[in-house]
N, C-alpha and C positions, 0 to 999 in steps of 0.2 A: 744837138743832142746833148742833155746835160752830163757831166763827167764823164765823156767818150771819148778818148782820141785815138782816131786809127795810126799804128805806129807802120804797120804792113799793108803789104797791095796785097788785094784780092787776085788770085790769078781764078779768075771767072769764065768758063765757054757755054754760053749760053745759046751761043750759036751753034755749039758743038754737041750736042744730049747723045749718051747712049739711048739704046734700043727700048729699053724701061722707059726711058725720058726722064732719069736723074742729071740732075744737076753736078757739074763738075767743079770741085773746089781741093785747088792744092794747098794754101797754106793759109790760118787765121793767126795773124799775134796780135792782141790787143792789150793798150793801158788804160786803166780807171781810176781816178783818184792818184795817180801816180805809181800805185803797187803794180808791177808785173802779175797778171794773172794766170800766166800762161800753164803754170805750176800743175794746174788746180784742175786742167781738160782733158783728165784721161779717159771722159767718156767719148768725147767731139774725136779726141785723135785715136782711140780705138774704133769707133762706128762710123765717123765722119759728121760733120755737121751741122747743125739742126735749123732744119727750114722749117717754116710753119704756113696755116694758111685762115683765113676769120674761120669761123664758124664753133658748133658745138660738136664734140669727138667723143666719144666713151670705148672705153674695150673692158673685156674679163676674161680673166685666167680661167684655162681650161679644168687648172687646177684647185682646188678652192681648202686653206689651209683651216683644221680646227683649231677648235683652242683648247686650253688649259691652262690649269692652277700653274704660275711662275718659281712657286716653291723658292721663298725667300730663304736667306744664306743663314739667317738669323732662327730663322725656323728649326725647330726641334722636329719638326714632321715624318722627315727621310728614315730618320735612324729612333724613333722614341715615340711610341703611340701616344694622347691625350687621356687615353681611357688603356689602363693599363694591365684589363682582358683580355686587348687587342693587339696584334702585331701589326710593326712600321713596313712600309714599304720594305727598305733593306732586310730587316731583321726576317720577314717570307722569304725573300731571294737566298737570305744562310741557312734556312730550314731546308729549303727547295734542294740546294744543291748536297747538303747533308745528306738529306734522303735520297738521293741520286748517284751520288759518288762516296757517299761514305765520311764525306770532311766537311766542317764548319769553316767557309771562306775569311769571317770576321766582316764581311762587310760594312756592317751598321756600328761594330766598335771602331773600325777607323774613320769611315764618315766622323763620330762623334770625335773621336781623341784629336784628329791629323787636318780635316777639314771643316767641320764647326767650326766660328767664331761668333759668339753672341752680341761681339761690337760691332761688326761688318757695316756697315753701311746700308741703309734702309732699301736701297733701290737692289743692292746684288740678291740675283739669282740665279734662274734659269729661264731667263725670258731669250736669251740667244740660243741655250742650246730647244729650246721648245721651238724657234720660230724656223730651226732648219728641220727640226725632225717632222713640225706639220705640213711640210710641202711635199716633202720623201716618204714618207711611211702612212699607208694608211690607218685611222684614228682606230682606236680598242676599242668595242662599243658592247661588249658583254665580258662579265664577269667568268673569269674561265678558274679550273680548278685541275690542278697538279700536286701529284705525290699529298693528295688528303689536305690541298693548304687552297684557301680561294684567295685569289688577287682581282684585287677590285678594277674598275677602268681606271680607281687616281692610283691602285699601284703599277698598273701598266704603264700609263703615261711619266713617273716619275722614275722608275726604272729605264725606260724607253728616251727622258732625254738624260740623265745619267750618263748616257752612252754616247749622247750630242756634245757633251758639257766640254772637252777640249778636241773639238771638230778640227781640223786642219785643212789648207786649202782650197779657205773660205777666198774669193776676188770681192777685195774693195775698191771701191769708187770714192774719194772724197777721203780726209784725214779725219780722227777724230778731234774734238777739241776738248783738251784737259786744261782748259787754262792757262797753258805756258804765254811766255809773253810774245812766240810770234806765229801763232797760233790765230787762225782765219776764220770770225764766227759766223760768217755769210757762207763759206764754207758749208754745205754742197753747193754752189751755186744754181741759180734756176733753171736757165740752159742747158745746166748737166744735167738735174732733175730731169726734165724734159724730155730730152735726147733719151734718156736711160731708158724711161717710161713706152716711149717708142720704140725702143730696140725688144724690149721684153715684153711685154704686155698687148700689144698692138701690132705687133713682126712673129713674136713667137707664142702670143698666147699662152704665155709663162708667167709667175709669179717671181715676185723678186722680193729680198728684203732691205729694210732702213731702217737705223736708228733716228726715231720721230725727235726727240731731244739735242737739240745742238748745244746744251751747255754740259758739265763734266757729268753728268748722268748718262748711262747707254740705256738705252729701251729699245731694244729689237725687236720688229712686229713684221709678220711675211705681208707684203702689199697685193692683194688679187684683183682691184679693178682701179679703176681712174677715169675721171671727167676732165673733159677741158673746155673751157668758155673763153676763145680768143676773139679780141676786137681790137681794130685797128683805129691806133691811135695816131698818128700824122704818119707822116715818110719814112722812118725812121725807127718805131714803135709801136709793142702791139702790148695792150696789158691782156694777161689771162687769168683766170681762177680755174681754181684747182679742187677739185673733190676727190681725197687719198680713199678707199677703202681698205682696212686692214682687219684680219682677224687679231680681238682682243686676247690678253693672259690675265686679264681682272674679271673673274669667273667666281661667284658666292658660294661654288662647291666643287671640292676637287674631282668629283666625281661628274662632274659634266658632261654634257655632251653634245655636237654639234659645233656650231660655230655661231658666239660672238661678234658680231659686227662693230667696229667703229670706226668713224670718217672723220679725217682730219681735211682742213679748210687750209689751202694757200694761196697766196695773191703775189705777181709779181709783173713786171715788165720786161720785155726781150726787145732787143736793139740792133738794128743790122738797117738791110735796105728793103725796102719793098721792091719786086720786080713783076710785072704783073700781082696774078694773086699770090704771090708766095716771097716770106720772108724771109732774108737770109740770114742768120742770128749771127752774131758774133758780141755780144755781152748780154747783161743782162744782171737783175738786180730787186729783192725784195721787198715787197712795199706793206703799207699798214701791218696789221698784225704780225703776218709772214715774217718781218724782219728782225724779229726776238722767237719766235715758234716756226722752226723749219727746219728740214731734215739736216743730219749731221752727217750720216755718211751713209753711200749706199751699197748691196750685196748681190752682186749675180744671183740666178738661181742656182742652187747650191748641188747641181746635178753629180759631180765628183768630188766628191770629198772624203774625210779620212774619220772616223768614230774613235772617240777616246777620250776616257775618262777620270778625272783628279783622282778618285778611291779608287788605289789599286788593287782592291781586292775584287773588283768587279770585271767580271768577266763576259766580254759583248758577245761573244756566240752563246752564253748560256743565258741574257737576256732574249736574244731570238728565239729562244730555245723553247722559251716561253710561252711565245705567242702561232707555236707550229701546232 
């Protein structure tokens, strides 16, 4: 097996199956290339393992995420309409609550003064706080009207992740990679992909998400289905392809609706033993394409988490508030 060396024993009972008839495996430490990778399996030693077997696999989430405009950092959008008839997302949300309580919150002046930066970087927006808010909340899909103000679906949906925008107790899988110098761009590895895909998608029928870019760019996209094509490749080796399904946030109107499709393609190889039909991974490794375009890190589904948001003037009960 090319750059594998087992440094640990498999304590293996395969004689031994519980009552399911899983497989029993206490400990994996392996070396590749001489790096320790043991670092990098906090999906294998949170869920255990990952066996595989030939064939073709598909699952889908029960839950199926939309999309929306990602509302780039750069953008004047939030807080400054184009056509200036018109009110910005924020600047409805200060009338709304004006009219409601009596006080102008300021929200669309601090968006502009405090969190605007028109040098930002092309990629920063809201594509993380969008991709947890599409799996949790169901999508706005009419234009509703409060206190004599109409909010469109794109101002629902950008007040709505607004309120995503500094989530907390998000669980990652996999580090990101900023370029530092020991910093690991194979990183998520395949196997943890794999494993993850299995645990969420195909066990629970849940969506999960990943940053699709493993170089210093984040693009967060919620993942709701998956294909797998495994074929066995000698003793030792199975390669598989991978068909990602994810809902897009490259959408030509903010005002969208439904869900965006895109699928992402990866190819890799997994390494372990064959026993019978089922393989017992213990590495694994990105091939052709895969090995410059593959996920960077990945995200439970975001079942418990905390809302909160960079303008403090915004207030997340009076966004729900909204949509009651």
């Amino acid at each position: 097996m090319q750059n594998l060396m087992i440094i640990a024993i498999l304590f293996i009972a395969f004689a031994c199956k519980s009552n399911n008839d899983q497989t029993v495996v206490e400990k994996i430490i392996y070396k590749d290339n001489d790096k320790i990778h043991e670092k990098y399996q906090q999906v294998t030693k949170e869920f255990g393992p990952l066996s595989v077997q030939e064939g073709e696999f598909s699952s889908k989430s029960k839950i199926i995420p939309w999309s929306s405009w990602w509302f780039p950092s750069k953008d004047k959008f939030l807080f400054e309409n184009s056509d200036s008839t018109k009110l910005a997302p924020l600047q409805k949300y200060d009338l709304y609550v004006e009219r409601t309580y009596g006080e102008d919150p300021g929200a669309a002046f601090y968006e502009e003064t405090e969190i605007y930066d028109p040098s930002e970087v092309n990629w920063a927006g809201l594509c993380h706080a969008w991709a947890v808010a599409s799996v949790l909340h169901p999508e706005p899909k009419h234009n509703i009207r409060k206190k004599n103000i109409t909010f469109s679906i794109a101002d629902q949906k950008a007040l709505l992740l607004k309120s995503y925008e500094e989530v907390s107790d998000l669980k990652y899988y996999g580090d990101r990679y900023d370029g530092g110098f020991d910093d690991e761009y194979d990183d998520v590895f395949p196997e943890q992909f794999h494993r993850f895909a299995q645990v969420f998608l195909f066990d629970q029928k849940l969506p999960f998400l990943m940053d699709y870019d493993p170089s210093y760019p984040v693009w967060t996209v919620p993942v709701f289905e998956i294909k797998f094509k495994i074929n066995k490749v000698d003793q030792n080796t199975a390669h598989v392809k991978t068909w990602v399904t994810t809902a897009s946030s490259f959408v030509e109107d903010p005002n969208f609706l439904g869900t965006k499709k895109s699928v992402k393609y990866y190819e890799y190889e997994l390494f372990g033993t064959w026993i019978g039909p089922n393989l017992l991974v213990v590495n694994s490794k990105w091939v052709n394409d895969a090995v410059y375009d593959h996920p960077d890190f990945l995200i439970a589904y975001p079942d418990k988490v905390k809302r909160a948001s960079r303008n403090k003037k915004l207030e997340i009960t009076m966004i729900d508030e909204l949509n009651q």
